[in-house]
N, C-alpha and C positions, 0 to 999 in steps of 0.2 A: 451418487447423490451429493448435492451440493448440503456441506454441511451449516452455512450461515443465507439468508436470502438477501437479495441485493437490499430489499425493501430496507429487513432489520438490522442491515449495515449503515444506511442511510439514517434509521431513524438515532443508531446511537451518535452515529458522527456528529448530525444537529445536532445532539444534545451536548454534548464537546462543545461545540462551537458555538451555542448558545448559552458557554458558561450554566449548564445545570449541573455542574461539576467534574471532577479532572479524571484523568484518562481512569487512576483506581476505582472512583466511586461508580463509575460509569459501568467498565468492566464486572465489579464485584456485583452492583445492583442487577444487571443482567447477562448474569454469569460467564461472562469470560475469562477463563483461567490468564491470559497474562492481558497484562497493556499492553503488550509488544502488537496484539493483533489488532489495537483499539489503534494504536499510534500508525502501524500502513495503510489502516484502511482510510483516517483524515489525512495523512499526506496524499495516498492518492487520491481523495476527494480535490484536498484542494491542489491539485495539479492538474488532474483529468477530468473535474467534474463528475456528475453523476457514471460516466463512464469509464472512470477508473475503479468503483464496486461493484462493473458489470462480470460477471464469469463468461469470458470466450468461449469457445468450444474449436475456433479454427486454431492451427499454431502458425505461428509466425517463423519465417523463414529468413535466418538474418547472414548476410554474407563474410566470407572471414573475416575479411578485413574491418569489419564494425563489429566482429566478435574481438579482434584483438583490441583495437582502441577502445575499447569497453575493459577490455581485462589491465593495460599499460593503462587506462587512467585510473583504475583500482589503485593499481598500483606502485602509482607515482604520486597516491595522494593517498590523506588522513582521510577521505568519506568514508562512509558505511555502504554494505550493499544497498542500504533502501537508496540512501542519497545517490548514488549512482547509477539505479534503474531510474532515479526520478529525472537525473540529471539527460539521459540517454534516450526517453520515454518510454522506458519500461514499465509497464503496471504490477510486474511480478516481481521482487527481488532476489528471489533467489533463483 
C-alpha cells in the first residue's frame, strides 16, 4: 500500500511553491514527520514534473557501467544522493 498518494504529494508541493509556507509549516500542517520527504518530493517535481510523484510499479534495469558512473560521480563530488539521482534522472534517491 502506497503510503502517500500522488494527488496529496502534488497538493503539498504547490503549496511550497506557492509560497503558502516553508517546507516545516507545510510538513507539520499536514503531518509529515520530516521536511526531508517534503524537500524530494518538490525536487522531483520540479525536475520530473508531475511524474517524478508518480509511484512505478515496473523497475528499471540499469547497466554496469551507468551504475558505476553514478557511484564515481558520488563520489568524486560534494552532492547529496538526491542531487545525484536528480543529476542522473533518478526519481528515487536512494
Amino acid at each position: 500500500m502506497v503510503k502517500y498518494s500522488t494527488e496529496f504529494k502534488l497538493k503539498l508541493v504547490t503549496a511550497y511553491l506557492n509560497d503558502e509556507g516553508s517546507y516545516e509549516k507545510i510538513s507539520h500542517q499536514y503531518g509529515i514527520k520530516s521536511t526531508k520527504q517534503l524537500r524530494i518530493w518538490v525536487a522531483a517535481y520540479q525536475k520530473f514534473g508531475i511524474q517524478g510523484l508518480v509511484r512505478t510499479r515496473n523497475q528499471q534495469i540499469y547497466t554496469s557501467s551507468f551504475k558505476q558512473s553514478v557511484v564515481e560521480s558520488y563520489l568524486t563530488s560534494e552532492l547529496s544522493y538526491q542531487q545525484i539521482a536528480l543529476k542522473y534522472g533518478l526519481r528515487n534517491p536512494s
